[in-house]
Structures are given as C-alpha cells and as structure tokens.
C-alpha positions as CSV (number, residue, x, y, z in Angstrom):
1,X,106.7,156.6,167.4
2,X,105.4,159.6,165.6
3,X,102.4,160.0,163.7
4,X,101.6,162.6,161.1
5,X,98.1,163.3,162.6
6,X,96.2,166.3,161.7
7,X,94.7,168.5,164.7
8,X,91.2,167.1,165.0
9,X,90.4,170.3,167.3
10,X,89.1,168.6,170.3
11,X,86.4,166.9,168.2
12,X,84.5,164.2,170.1
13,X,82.9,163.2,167.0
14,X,83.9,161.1,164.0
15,X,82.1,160.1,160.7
16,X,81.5,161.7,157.1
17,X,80.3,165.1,156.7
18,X,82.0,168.6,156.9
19,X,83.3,170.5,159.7
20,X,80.3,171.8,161.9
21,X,80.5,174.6,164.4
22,X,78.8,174.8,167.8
23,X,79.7,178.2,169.2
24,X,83.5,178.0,170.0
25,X,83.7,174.3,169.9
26,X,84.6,172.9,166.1
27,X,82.9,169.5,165.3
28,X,85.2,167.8,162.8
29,X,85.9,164.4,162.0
30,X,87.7,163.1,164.2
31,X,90.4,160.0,163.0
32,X,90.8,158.7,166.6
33,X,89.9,154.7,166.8
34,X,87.2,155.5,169.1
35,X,85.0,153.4,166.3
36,X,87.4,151.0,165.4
37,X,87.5,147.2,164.4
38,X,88.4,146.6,167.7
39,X,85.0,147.0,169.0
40,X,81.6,148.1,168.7
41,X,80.3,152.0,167.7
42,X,78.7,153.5,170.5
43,X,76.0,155.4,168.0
44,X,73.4,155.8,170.8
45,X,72.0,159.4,170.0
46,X,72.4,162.5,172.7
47,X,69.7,164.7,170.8
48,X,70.9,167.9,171.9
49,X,74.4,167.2,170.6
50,X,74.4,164.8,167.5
51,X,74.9,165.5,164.0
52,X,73.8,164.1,161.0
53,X,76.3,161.7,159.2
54,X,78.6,161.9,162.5
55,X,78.8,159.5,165.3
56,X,79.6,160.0,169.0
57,X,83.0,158.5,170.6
58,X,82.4,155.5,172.4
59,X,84.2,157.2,175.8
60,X,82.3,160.2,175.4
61,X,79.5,160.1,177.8
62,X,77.3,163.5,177.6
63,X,78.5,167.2,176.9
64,X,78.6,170.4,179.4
65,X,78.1,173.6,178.6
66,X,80.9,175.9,179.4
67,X,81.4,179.7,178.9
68,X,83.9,178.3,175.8
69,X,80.8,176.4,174.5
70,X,79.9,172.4,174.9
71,X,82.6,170.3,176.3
72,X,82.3,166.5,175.6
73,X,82.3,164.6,179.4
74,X,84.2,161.5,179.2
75,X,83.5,157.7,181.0
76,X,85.7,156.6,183.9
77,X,86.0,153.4,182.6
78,X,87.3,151.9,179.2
79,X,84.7,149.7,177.7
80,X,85.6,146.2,176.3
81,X,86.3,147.7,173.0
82,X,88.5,150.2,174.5
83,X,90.3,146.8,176.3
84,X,90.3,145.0,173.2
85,X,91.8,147.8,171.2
86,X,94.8,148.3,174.4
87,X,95.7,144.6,173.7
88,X,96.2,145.1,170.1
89,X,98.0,148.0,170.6
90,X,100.0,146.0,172.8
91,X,100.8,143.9,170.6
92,X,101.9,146.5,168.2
93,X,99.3,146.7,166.0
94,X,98.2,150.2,165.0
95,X,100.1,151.5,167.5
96,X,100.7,154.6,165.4
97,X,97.4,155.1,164.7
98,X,96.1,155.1,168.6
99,X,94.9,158.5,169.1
100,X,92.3,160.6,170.5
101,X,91.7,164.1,169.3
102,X,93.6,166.8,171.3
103,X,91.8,169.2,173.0
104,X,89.6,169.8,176.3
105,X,87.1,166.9,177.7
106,X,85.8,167.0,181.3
107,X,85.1,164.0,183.9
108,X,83.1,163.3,186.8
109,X,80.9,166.8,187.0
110,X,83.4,169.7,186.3
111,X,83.4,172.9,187.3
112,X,85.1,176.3,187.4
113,X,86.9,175.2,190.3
114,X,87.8,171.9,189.5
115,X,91.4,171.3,188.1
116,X,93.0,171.1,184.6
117,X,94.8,167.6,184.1
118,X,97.4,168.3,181.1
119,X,98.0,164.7,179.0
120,X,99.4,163.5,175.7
121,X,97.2,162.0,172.9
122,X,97.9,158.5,172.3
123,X,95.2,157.0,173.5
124,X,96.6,154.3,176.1
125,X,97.6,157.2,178.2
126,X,94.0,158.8,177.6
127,X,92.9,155.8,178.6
128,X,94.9,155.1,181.6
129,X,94.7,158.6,183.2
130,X,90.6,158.7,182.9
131,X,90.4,155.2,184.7
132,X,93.0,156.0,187.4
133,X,91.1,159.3,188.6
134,X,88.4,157.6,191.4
135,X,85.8,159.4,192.3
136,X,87.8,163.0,191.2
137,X,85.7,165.5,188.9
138,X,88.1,167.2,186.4
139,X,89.0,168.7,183.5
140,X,91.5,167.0,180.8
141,X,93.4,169.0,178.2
142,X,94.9,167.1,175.6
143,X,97.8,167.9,174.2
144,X,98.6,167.0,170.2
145,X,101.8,164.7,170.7
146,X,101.2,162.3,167.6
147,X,99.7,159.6,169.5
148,X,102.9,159.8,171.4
149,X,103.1,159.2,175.3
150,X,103.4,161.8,178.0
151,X,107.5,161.2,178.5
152,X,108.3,160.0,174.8
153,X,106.6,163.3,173.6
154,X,108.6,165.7,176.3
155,X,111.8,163.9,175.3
156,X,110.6,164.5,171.2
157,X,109.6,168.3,172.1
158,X,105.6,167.8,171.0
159,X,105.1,167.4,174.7
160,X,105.9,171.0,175.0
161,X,105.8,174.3,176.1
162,X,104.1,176.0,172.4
163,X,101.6,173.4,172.5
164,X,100.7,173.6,176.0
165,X,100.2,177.5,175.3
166,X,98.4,176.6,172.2
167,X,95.8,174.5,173.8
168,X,95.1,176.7,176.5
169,X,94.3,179.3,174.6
170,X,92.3,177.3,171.9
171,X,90.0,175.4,174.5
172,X,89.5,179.1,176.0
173,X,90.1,177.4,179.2
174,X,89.9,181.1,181.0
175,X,86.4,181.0,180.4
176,X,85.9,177.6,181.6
177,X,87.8,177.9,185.1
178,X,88.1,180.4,187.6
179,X,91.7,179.9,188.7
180,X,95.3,180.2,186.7
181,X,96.2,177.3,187.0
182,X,97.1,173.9,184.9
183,X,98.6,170.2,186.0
184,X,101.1,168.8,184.2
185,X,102.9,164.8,184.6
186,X,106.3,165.1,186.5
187,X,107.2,163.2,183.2
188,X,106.9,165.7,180.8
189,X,109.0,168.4,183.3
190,X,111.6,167.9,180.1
191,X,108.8,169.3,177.3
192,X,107.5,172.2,179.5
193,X,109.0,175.5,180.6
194,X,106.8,177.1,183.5
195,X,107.9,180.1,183.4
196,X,107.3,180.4,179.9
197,X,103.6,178.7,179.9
198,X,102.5,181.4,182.4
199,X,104.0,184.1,180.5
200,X,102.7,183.4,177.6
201,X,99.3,182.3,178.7
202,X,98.9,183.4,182.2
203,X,98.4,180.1,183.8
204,X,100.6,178.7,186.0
205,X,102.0,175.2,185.6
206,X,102.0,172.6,188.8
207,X,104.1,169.5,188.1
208,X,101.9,166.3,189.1
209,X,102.7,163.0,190.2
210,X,104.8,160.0,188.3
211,X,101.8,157.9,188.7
212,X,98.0,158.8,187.5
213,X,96.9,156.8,190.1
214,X,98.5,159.1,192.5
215,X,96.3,161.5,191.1
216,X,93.7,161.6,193.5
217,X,95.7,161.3,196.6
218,X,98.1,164.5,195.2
219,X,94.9,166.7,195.1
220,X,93.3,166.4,198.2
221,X,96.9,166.9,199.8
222,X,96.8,170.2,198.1
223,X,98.5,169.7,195.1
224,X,101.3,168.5,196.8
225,X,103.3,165.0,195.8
226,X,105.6,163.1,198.7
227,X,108.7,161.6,197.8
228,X,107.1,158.0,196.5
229,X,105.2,160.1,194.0
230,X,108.5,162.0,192.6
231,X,110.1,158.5,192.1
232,X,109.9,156.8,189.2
233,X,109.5,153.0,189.4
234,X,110.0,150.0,186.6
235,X,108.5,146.8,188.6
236,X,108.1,143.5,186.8
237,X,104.4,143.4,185.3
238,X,105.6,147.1,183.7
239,X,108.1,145.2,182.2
240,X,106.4,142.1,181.0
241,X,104.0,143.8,179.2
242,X,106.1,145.7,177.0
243,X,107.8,142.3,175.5
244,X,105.0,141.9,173.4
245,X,105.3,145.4,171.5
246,X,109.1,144.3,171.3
247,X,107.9,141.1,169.9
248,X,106.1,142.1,167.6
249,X,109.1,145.0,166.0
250,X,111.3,142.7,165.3
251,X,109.1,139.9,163.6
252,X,109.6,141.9,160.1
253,X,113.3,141.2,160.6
254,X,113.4,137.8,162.1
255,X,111.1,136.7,158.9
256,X,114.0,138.1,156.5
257,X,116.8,136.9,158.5
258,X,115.1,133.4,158.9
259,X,115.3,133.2,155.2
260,X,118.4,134.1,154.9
261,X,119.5,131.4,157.5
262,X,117.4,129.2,154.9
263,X,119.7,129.7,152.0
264,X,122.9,129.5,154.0
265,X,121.6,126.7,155.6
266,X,121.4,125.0,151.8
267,X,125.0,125.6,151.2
268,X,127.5,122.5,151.1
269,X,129.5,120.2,149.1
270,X,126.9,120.0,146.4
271,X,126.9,124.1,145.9
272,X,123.2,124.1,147.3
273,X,120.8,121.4,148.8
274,X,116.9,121.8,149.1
275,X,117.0,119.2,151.4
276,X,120.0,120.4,153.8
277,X,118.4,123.8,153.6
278,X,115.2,123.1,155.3
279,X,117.1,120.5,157.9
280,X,119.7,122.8,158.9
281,X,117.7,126.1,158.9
282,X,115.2,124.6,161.0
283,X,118.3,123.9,163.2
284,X,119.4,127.4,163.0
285,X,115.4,128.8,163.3
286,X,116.0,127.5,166.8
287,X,118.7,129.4,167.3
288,X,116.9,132.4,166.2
289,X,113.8,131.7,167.8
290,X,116.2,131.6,171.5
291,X,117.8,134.6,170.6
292,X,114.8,136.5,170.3
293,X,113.0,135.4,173.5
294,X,116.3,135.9,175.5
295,X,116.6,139.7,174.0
296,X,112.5,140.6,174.0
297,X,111.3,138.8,176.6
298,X,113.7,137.5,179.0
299,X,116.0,139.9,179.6
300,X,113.5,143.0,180.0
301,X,111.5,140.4,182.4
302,X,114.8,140.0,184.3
303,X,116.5,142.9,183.5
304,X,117.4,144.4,187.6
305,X,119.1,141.1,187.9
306,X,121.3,140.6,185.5
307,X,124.7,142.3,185.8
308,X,125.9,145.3,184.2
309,X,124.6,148.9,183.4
310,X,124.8,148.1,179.5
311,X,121.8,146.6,178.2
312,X,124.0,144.9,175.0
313,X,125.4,143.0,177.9
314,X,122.7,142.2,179.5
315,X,121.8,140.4,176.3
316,X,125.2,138.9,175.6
317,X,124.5,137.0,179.3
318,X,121.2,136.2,178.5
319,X,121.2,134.6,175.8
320,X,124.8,132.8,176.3
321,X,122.4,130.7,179.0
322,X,120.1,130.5,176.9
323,X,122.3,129.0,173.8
324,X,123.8,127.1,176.2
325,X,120.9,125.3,177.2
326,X,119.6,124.8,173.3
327,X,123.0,123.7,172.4
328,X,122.0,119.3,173.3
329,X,119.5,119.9,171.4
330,X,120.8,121.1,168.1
331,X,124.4,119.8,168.5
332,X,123.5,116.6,166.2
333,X,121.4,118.6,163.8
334,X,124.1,121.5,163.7
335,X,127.4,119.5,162.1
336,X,129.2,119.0,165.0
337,X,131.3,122.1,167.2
338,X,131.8,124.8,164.7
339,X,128.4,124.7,163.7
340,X,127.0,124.6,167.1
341,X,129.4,127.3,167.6
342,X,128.4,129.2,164.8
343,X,124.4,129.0,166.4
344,X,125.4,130.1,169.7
345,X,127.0,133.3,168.5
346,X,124.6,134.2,166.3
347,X,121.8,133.6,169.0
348,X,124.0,135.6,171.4
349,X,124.1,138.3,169.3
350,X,120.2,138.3,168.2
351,X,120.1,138.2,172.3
352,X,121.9,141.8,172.6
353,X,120.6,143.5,169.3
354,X,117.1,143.2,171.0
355,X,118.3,144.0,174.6
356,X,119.6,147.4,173.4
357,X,116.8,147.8,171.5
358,X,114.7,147.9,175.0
359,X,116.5,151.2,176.0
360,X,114.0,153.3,174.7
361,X,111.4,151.4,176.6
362,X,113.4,152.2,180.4
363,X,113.8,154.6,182.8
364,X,117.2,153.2,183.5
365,X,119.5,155.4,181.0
366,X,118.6,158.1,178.8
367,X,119.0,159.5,175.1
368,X,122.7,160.0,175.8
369,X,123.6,156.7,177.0
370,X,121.8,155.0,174.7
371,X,123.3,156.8,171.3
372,X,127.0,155.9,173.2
373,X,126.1,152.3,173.8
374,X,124.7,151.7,170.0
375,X,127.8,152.9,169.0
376,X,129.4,150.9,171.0
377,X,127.8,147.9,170.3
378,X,126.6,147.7,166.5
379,X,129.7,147.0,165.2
380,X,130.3,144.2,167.8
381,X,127.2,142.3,166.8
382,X,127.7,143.3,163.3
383,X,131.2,140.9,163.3
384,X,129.1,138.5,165.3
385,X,126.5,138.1,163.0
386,X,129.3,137.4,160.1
387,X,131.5,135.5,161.8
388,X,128.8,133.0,162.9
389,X,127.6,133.0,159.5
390,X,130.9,131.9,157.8
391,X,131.6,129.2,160.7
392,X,127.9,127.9,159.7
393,X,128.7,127.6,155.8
394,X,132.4,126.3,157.0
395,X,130.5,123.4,159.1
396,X,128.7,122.5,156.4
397,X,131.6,121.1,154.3
C-alpha cells in the first residue's frame, strides 16, 4: 500500500505555480485528490488567503491565525465529492493515490487549549476522523504515512516515532498550544515510542481510543478510554465493505487466468478446438467466477463462522460448498466426473488463495501468522491448481 509521495508541507492548496510562503506556513502544491475527477473544485475565493494560479481544497473551510502562522480549518463533513471519491477508493481505484498533505489543520474553533489529534494521511482515515468528532474543536496533525492508514503505517514504521517528532516540530505546534501534549490512535501504539516522542520533542504522547467515534466521549472523560474503547472489533458491515477492494486486486489475475482456462479449455482429440474452447471455458469461467466470490466476498462476510483459525481453510470450506452447489450445473458442460472434478478443485483452491489473501485486511492474526500460514499454504494450492489443470485436459479426451 505504499506510495512514493513527496511531503506537500501541510499545504491546503493545490494548482500550478511555485511554492509561496506565508510566514511559517509553506504554500506548495499540493498532489492530494482534494480536486479530483471524482467531484467538483471547490475554487470559491477566501481573499485573505488565495493565491494566484492555486486553488483551495474542497475540505478546507477558512484559515486561523496561529502564533506558527495561518492554519487551514477543515469541514466536519465530507462533501459528495469527498463520498464519491471514498466509493472509488473502495473499489480500489486510486487507492494509492488517496492522500491529503501531511501536516497541521484545525476543526471546529481551535485554541491553545484545545487538543492535538495525531492521524495518518490516506485520506479515508482523514476523512473518517474529521466526520466522527461531533461538536469537538481540535487540532489535527497529519502524519506523512504514504497514503497509508493509521495501523498499516505503525505495522510499516511510517506511522512512527521520527515522524511524529518531525511534525511536531515542523507545524511549530509549541507556539500553537499551551500544553505538552499530543493524541495518538491505540492503533498506531506499534509505530510510536512515548518515551522517545517526549524526549525528543517535549510533548507527551496519550494513546486514544480504537474508534474515532469514541473520540468525543474519551475527551470529556479526561482523556481517559474504558475497556470497550481498548477493544478492537471486526463486525460484519466492516467486513463487507472491504470485499470490493479485494475484488477489485485480483481482477488483473482472474483476466489472465481466465484465458488461460480458454486455451486449456480448447485442448482435445483434435490438438485444439475454437469451438470446445469457448464451450468448455465458459464452463470452467464458472468455476472461476465461484471461486472468487467464495474467497472475496463470502468468506470475509462469514468469516467468525466458519471453522478454523487458518484463513486458507476457511477458504478451502467455503468454496468446497460453494463448488458443490455449481457442480449440477456444469456437470453436463464439464465431460463427465474428472472434469467436474478438475473444476471443483480448482475453484476450491481460487476459494483459499483469496481467503489468505484477506489476512492483511483483519485483526484476527498478525504479520507472523500470516508469513507462517503462506508458507504453509502456497505450495498446497500451487499442486491444486496443476492437478485440476491436467484432470481438465485428461477429461477432454
């Protein structure tokens, strides 16, 4: 997931001219999608701030003047080109390429007394963090992570403790608040050393809730989170609507591999048949096609419920049902038992590639497990794949 972004500085502006200064703020263009095709500019002017050949953000609202200069004041809400733009990236399109400029924003009606909210980047988590606050005025300092997210950075060390320090003491945050002191997600605990942030920069580090929307609750208990805050939770919508990023990462491959199943499809008695190869590889697209809802959808839908700690598995039951159920319908079209067979393994193991691929996407294992059950599990679906390839040529004669 990581993007080789250059540090924009903070910069709520984008467009075409040079770098501008404005005290200690630096106005450069910024390469954020805040303008993008997934919505309208917002180019209404703010005539103490604009610059010629620039154009404002569309979730910057108005600036603030700070002792460390102007700070851009963000919206609360995403507008609908912010919501168009999360669906695409969604989806997986330009998912790399989702960012907002690191640095320090403000939102509500700031002050030196209000609190420092520490976040990643990529703008979905921007995005989600701003909208989640209520009625709480606050600061947000924006860390460079790549357009990664909070936990994916930590666990990829640009969620860290260097460019926590970094930011701090670019966005000469001690002349924009009165206290020592900066939030940070429970989730990136793993990028950021407290002890070190407040030795190097003086501030102190408090560790936040799971949840942005907990946000508002943690403050007004005095910055203190109860045990359903610490926990971290993976209900079903959370789920479902990472199938379509999933989805959409293995398309590339299940275009190549469905023309693959094409060709093998054409092989018979007569060396190679047009004809047989577009009636028995749109026999074995079906398989294909089953295998890759079972593994992307289905089983991260389901996932609590099906047995076994090893997402492979998971897969491997999953889409056995599934293949099950498609086999009536492709028996005739498939040659009989061993090429049935051969479309049931092969769907099986499409089923598991993409389950394990989910790992990444869970709380439910971590980097350690999930290098140990690859291992595990490549070479199995590796053998799969062949074997159910030569029992589909074999049924073909």
């Amino acid at each position: 997931m990581e993007n080789k972004a250059n540090d924009q500085g903070g910069s709520p502006f984008q467009g075409k001219g040079p770098g501008l200064s404005t005290g200690n703020v630096q106005i450069l263009p910024a390469m954020q999608m805040s303008g993008s095709a997934f919505g309208p500019e917002d180019t209404r002017p703010l005539a103490a701030h604009d610059r010629p050949g620039y154009v404002l953000c569309r979730y910057v609202d108005h600036f603030i003047d700070t002792g460390a200069g102007p700070v851009p004041v963000v919206r609360r809400e995403p507008d609908r080109g912010d919501r168009l733009s999360t669906i695409a990236v969604r989806c997986g399109i330009r998912r790399h390429r989702y960012m907002v400029s690191p640095g320090l924003y403000g939102i509500g009606t700031p002050d030196a007394s209000s609190e420092v909210l520490v976040t990643a980047n990529f703008k979905l988590t921007f995005d989600h963090l701003r909208s989640s606050l209520g009625s709480v005025s606050a600061w947000i300092l924006v860390l460079d992570t790549r357009g990664v997210n909070v936990w994916c950075a930590a666990g990829k060390k640009t969620f860290s403790t260097r460019e926590l320090v970094n930011r701090i003491q670019e966005s000469f945050l001690e002349k924009v608040v009165a206290h020592k002191r900066v939030i940070v997600p429970q989730l990136g605990a793993t990028g950021v050393s407290a002890r070190q942030v407040e030795k190097l920069s003086g501030f102190r580090v408090v560790y936040g809730p799971v949840r942005a929307c907990d946000i508002p609750v943690f403050l007004t208990s005095g910055r203190k989170a109860d045990k359903a805050m610490r926990q971290v939770t993976f209900p079903l919508f959370e789920r479902f609507v990472l199938t379509p990023v999933e989805l959409h990462g293995a398309l590339k491959m299940a275009g190549i591999t469905a023309l693959v199943l094409f060709v093998l499809s054409g092989i018979g008695p007569g060396i190679f048949s047009f004809h047989a190869a577009w009636e028995r590889g749109l026999v074995s697209l079906a398989a294909l096609v089953t295998g890759l809802i079972s593994g992307a959808v289905l089983t991260p839908v389901l996932l609590p419920y099906i047995p076994s700690k090893k997402f492979a598995f998971k897969g491997i039951v999953m889409g056995g049902l599934c293949a099950l159920l498609l086999v009536p319908m492709i028996f005739k079209g498939a040659g009989g038992m061993t090429g049935a067979a051969a479309l049931v393994i092969f769907s099986i193991m499409v089923s598991s590639h993409l389950a394990m691929n989910f790992t990444g996407a869970t709380p439910f294992t971590s980097p350690s497990g999930v290098e140990k059950e690859m291992k595990q599990s490549l070479p199995i679906h590796l053998a799969g794949v062949l074997v159910s390839a030569g029992l589909w040529v074999y049924s073909a004669f």
